[in-house]
C-alpha positions as CSV (number, residue, x, y, z in Angstrom):
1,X,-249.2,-176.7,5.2
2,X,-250.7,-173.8,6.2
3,X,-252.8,-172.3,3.0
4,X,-252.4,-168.8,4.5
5,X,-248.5,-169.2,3.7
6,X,-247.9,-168.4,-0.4
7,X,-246.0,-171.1,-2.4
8,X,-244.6,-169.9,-5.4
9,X,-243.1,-166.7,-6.8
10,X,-239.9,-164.7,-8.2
11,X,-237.5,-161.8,-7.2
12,X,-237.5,-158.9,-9.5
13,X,-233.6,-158.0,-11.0
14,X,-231.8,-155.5,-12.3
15,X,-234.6,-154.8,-15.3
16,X,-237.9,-156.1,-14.9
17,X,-241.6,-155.2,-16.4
18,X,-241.4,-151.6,-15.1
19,X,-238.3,-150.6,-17.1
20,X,-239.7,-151.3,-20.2
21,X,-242.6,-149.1,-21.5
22,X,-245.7,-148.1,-20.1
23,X,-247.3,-151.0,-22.5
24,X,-244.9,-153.2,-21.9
25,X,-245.8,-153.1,-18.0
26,X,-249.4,-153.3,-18.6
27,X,-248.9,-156.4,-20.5
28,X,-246.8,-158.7,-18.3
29,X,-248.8,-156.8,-15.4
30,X,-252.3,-158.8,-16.6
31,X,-250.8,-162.0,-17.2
32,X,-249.5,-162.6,-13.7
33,X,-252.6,-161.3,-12.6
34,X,-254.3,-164.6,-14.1
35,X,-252.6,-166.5,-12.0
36,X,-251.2,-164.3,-8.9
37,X,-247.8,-165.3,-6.9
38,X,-245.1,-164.1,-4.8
39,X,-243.1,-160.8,-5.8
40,X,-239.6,-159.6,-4.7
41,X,-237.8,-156.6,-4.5
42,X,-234.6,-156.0,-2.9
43,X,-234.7,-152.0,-1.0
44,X,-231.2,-151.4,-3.2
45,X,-229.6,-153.1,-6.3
46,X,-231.6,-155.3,-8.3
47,X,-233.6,-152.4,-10.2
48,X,-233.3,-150.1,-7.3
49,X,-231.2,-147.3,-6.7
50,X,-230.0,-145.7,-3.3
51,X,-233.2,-145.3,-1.2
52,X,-231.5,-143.3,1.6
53,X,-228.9,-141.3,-0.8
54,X,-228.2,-139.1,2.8
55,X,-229.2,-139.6,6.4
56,X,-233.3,-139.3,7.0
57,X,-232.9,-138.0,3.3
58,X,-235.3,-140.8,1.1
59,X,-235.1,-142.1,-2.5
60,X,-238.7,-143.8,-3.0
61,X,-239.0,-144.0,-6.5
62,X,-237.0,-147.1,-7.8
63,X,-239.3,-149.0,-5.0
64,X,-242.9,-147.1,-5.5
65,X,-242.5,-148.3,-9.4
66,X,-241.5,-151.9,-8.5
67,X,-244.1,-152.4,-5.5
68,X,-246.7,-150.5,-8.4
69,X,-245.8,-153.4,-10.2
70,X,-246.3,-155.9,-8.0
71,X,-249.7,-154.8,-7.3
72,X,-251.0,-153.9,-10.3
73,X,-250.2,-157.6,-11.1
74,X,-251.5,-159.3,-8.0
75,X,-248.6,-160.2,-6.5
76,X,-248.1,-160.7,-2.7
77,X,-245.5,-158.3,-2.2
78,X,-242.2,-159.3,-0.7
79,X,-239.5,-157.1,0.2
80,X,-235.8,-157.8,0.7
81,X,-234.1,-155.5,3.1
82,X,-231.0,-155.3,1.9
83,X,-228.7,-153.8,0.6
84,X,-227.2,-150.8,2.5
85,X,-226.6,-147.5,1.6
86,X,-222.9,-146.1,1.0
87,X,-222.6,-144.0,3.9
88,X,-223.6,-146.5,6.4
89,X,-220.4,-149.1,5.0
90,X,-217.6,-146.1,4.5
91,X,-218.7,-144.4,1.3
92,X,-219.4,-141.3,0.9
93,X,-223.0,-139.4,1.4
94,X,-225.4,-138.8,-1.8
95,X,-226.7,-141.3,-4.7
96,X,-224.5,-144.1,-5.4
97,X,-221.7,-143.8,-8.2
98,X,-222.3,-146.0,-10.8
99,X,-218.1,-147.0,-10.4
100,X,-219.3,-148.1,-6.5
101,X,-222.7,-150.4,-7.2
102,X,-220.6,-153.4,-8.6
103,X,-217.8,-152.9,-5.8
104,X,-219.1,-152.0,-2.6
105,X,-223.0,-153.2,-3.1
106,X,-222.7,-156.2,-1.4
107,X,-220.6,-155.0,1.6
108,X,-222.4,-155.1,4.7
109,X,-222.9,-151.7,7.2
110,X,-220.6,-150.9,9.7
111,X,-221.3,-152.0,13.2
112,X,-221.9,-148.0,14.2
113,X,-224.3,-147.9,11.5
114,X,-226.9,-151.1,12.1
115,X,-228.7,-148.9,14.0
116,X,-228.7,-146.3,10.4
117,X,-230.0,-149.8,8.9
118,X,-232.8,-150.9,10.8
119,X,-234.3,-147.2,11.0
120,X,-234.3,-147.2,7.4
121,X,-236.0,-151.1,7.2
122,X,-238.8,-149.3,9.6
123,X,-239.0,-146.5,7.3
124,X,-239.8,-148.7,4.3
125,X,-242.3,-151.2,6.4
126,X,-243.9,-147.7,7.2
127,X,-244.2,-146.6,3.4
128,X,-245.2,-149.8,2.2
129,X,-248.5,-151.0,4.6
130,X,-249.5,-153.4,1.9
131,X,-246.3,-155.5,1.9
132,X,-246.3,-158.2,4.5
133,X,-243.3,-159.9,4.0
134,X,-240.1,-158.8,5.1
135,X,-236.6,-161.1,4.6
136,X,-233.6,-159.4,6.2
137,X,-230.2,-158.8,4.1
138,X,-229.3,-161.0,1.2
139,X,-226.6,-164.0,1.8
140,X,-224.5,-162.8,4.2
141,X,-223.6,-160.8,2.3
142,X,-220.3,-158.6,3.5
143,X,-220.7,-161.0,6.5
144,X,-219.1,-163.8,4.7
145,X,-216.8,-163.0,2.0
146,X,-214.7,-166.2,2.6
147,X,-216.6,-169.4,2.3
148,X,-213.6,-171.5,3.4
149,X,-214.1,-170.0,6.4
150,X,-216.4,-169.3,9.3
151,X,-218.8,-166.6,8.6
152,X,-219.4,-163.1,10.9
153,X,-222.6,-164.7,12.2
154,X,-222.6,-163.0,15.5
155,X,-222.2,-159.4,13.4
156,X,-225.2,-160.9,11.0
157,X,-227.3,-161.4,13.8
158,X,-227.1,-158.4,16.0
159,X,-227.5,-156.3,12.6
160,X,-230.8,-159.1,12.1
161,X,-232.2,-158.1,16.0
162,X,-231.9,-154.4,15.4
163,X,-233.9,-154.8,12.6
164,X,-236.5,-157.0,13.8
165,X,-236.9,-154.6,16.4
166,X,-237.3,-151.8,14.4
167,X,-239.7,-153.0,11.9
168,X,-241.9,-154.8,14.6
169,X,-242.1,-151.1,16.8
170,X,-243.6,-149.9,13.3
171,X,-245.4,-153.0,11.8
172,X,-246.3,-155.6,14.6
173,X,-248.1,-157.4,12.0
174,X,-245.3,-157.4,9.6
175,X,-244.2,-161.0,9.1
176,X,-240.1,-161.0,9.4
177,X,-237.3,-163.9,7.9
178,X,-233.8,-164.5,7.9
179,X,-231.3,-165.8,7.9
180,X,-231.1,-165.7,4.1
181,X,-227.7,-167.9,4.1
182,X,-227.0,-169.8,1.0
183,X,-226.9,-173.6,1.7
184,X,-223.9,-174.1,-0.8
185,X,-222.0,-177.4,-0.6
186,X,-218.7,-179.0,-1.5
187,X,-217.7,-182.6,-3.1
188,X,-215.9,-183.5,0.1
189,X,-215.3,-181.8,3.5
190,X,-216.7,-182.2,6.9
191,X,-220.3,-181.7,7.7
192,X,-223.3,-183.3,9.3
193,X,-225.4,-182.3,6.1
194,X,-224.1,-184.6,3.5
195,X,-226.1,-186.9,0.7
196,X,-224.8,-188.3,-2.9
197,X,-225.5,-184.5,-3.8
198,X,-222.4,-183.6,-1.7
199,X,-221.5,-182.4,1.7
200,X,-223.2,-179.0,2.4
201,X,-220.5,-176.2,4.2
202,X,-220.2,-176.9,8.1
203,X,-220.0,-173.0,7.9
204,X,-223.4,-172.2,6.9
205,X,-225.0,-175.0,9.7
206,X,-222.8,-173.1,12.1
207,X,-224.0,-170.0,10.8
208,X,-227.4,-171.2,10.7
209,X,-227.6,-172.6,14.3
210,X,-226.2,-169.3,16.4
211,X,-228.8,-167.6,14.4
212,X,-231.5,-169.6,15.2
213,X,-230.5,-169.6,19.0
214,X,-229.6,-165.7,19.4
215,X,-232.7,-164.1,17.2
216,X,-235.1,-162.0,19.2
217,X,-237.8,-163.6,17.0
218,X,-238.8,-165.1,13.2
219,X,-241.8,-165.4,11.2
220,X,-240.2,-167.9,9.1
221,X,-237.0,-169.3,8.0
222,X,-234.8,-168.2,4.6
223,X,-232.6,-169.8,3.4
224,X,-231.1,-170.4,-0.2
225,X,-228.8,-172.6,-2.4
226,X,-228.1,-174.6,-5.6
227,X,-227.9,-178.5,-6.3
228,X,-224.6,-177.9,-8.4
229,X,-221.7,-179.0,-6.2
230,X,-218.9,-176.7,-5.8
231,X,-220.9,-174.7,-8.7
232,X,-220.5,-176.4,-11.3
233,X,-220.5,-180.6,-10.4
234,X,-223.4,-182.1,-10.7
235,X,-223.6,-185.5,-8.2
236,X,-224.5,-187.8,-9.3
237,X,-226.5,-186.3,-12.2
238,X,-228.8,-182.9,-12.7
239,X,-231.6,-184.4,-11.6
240,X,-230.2,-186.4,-8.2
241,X,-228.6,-183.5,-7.2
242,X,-232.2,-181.7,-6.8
243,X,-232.7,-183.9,-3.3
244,X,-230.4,-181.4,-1.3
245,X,-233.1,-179.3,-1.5
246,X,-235.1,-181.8,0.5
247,X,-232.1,-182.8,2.6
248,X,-231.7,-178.9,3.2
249,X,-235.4,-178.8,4.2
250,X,-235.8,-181.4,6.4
251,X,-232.5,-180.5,8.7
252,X,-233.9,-177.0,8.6
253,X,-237.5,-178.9,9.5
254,X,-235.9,-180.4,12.3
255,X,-234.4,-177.7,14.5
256,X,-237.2,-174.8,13.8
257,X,-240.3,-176.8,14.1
258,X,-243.4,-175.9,12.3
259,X,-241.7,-172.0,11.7
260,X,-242.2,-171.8,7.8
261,X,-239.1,-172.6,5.4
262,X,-238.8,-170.0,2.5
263,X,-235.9,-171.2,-0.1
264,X,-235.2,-167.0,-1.3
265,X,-233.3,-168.4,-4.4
266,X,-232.7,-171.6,-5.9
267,X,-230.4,-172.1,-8.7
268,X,-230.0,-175.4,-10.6
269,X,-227.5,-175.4,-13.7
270,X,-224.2,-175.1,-13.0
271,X,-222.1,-171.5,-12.5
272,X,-219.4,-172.7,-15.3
273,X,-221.6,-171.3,-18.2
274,X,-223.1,-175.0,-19.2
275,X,-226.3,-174.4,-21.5
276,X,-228.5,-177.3,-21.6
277,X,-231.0,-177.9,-24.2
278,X,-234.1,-175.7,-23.0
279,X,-236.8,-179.1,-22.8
280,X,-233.4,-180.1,-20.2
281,X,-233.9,-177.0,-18.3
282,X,-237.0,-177.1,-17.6
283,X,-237.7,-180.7,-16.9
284,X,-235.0,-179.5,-14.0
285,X,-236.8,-176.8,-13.1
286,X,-240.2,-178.5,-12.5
287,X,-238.6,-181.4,-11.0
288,X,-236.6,-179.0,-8.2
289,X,-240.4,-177.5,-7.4
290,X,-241.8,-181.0,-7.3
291,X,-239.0,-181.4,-4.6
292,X,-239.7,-178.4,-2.8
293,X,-243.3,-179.4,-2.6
294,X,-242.6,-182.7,-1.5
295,X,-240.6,-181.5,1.3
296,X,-242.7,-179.5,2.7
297,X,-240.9,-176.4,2.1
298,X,-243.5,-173.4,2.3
299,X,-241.9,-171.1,-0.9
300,X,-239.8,-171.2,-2.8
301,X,-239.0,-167.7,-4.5
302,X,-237.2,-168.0,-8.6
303,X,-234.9,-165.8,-9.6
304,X,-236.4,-164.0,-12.4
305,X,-233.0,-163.1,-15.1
306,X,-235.0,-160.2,-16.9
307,X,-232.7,-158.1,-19.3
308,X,-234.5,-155.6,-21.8
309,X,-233.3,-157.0,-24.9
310,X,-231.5,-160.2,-26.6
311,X,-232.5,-163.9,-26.0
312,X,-233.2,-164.9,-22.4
313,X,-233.9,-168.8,-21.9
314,X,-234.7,-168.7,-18.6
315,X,-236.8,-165.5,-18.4
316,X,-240.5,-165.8,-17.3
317,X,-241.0,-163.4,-20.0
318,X,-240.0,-162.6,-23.7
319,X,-237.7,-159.2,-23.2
320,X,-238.6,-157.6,-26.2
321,X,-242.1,-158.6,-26.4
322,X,-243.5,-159.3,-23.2
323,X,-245.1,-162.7,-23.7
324,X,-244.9,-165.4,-21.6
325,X,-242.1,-167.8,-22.1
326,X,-241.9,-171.7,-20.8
327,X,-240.5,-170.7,-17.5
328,X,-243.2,-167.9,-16.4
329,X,-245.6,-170.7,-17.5
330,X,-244.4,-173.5,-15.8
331,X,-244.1,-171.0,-12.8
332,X,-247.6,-170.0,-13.2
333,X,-248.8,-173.5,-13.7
334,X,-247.6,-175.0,-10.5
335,X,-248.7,-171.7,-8.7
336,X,-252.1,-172.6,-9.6
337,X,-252.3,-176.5,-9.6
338,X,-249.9,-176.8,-6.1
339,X,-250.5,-173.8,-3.8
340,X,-250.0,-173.9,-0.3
341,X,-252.5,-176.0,1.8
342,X,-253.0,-178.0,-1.7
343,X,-253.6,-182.0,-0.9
344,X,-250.7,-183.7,-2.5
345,X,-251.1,-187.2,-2.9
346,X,-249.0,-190.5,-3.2
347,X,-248.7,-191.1,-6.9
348,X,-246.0,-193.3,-8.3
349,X,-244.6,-193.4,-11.8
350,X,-243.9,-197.4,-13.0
351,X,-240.8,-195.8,-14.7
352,X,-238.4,-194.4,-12.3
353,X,-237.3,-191.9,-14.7
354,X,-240.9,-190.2,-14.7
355,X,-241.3,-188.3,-11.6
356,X,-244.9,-186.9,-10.3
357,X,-246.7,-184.9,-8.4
358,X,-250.3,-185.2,-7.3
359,X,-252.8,-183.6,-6.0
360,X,-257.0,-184.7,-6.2
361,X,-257.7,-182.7,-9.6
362,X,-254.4,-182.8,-11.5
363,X,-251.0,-184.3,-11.8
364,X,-247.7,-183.5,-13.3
365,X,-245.3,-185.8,-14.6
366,X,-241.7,-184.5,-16.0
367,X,-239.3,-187.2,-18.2
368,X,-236.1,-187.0,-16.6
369,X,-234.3,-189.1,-19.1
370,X,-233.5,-188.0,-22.8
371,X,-235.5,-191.1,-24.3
372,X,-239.4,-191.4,-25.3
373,X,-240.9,-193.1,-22.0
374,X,-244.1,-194.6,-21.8
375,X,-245.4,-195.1,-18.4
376,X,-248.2,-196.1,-16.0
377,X,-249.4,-193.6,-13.5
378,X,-252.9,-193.0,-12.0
379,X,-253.7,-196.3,-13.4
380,X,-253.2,-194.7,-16.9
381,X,-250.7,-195.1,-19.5
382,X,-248.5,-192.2,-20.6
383,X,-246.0,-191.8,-23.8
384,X,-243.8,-189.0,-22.6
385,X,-241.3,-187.0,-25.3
386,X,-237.4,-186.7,-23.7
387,X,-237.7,-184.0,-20.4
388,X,-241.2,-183.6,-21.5
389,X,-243.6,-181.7,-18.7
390,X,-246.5,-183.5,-19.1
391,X,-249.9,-182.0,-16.8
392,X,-253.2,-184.1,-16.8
393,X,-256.8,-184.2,-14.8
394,X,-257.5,-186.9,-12.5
């Protein structure tokens, strides 16, 4: 893998460091900045309001604080362009209503308006030099509002061309992505993506496919999705289900060549509110990056749930406080062990329930079972705790 290509990283939500305090930001800001990764920011929603609240009439400030942030903490900025102003999807002019963000955010522009869209993605490559990564629109969204049935990819990708165009008149060295479709997959249907995870929507590969044939051009290829089956199944446990993301990877791997695969979000406990014990959780969550790396998927970006207050077991960081919490370490821990271009190697676990990951100076191991193992790997013996996340030198 190409070491010029980042690895690891998270999207900035709705709340995130810079809607704290001053302090606050400062703190979380030189922690990542030990150990620097991806950052994402969506252009609007997700902690930023309208950017273009009236035609050639611009909204920076939402975005200058978040890409502050993201440089003041080393991150390699990445920016999301998506999603569109009112006026561009049959709203009115002037800053959003707070009534219209949950309604209409996610509806796409109107056909007369994707040229409105791609001026205003060349307007914010412009402003922001510094960021080199640039994913277009979020999920299809308001291009597929029915999964059961085919999505508007022809609409998706003449709205994806404009853009490319646009940004690449401004920024030729800007690196551009789509098509940000969400690989999400049913317990039974027809598809030629299937696996003892389940059997991943014929829609999206369609999708997926005239995309791929009919873009002008693509720096790499997004995608995202979640091992839960029909959101909430999990086939034929939590942590089997994790090899569609290497099933998803290597169809993608096949049909675009050596074109980098980003995974944009990846989600791995079910949508039906189940709350796992948190050792669970994250012995999932380091075994779906182990599977990422495996694959050869080039990043894979998490979806940071940041709220300002109240208990948050999956935040990177402590809401109130701002110290780190298990999953901004974990994050930061394969960020620095397994970057891109890192040497993995062939390590094997004598227990099958102990996976690994290798690489010349250091190894992780993570207990997928909820029972004490003890175990042989590296020619070493290992006792791990149930889900433990065990790292050691080599």
């Amino acid at each position: 893998m190409d070491p010029a290509w980042p690895r690891w990283g998270f999207t900035h939500a709705g709340v995130s460091a810079n809607n704290v305090t001053e302090r606050f930001e400062q703190d979380v800001s030189q922690r990542l900045a030990q150990t620097p990764m991806l950052q994402n920011q969506h252009i609007m929603g997700f902690g930023a309001l309208n950017p273009e609240p009236r035609p050639q009439e611009f909204f920076w400030e939402d975005l200058d604080s978040r890409t502050n942030l993201m440089k003041q903490s080393g991150g390699t900025q990445v920016i999301t362009l998506c999603c569109a102003p009112d006026w561009m999807k049959g709203g009115p002019e002037g800053p959003t209503e707070e009534s219209a963000w949950a309604e209409h955010l996610e509806d796409a522009p109107y056909p007369e308006h994707f040229d409105d869209f791609a001026k205003l993605a060349a307007a914010v490559a412009s402003r922001y030099r510094d960021v080199k990564y640039f994913m277009v629109w979020n999920e299809l969204k308001g291009f597929w509002k029915d999964h059961s049935q085919p999505a508007d990819f022809k609409g998706y990708t003449e709205l994806y061309n404009k853009v490319y165009d646009a940004v690449k008149a401004v920024r030729p060295d800007a690196k551009i992505g789509g098509p940000y479709i969400g690989f999400d997959s049913n317990k039974t249907g027809e598809s030629e993506l299937r696996g003892p995870w389940g059997v991943v929507n014929q829609n999206a590969l369609d999708a997926f496919e005239y995309w791929f044939k009919n873009k002008k051009g693509a720096d790499f290829i997004v995608v995202d999705g979640a091992s839960p089956t029909d959101a909430h199944e999990l086939l034929p446990d939590a942590f089997g289900a994790l090899s569609k993301f290497s099933a998803v990877t290597t169809w993608l791997r096949d049909r675009t060549g050596d074109l980098p695969i980003w995974w944009s979000e990846w989600y791995f406990v079910p949508e039906d509110g189940t709350t796992w014990p948190e050792t669970m959780r994250l012995a999932v969550q380091a075994a779906s990056m182990i599977e990422f790396a495996r694959s050869g998927a080039t990043t894979a970006l998490y979806w940071n749930p940041q709220t300002k207050g109240g208990a948050c077991q999956a935040c990177m960081w402590a809401p109130q406080t701002g110290a780190e919490l298990p999953t901004g370490r974990l994050m930061s821990d394969f960020a620095r062990w397994f970057p891109a271009g890192a040497e993995l190697q062939d390590v094997a676990s004598s227990d099958p329930g102990v996976r690994v990951l290798a690489q010349p100076q250091r190894l992780v191991m993570v207990n997928t079972t909820d029972g004490q193992v003890t175990t042989t790997v590296d020619g070493r013996k290992f006792t791990l705790k149930p889900y433990e996340i065990k790292w050691s030198d080599r």
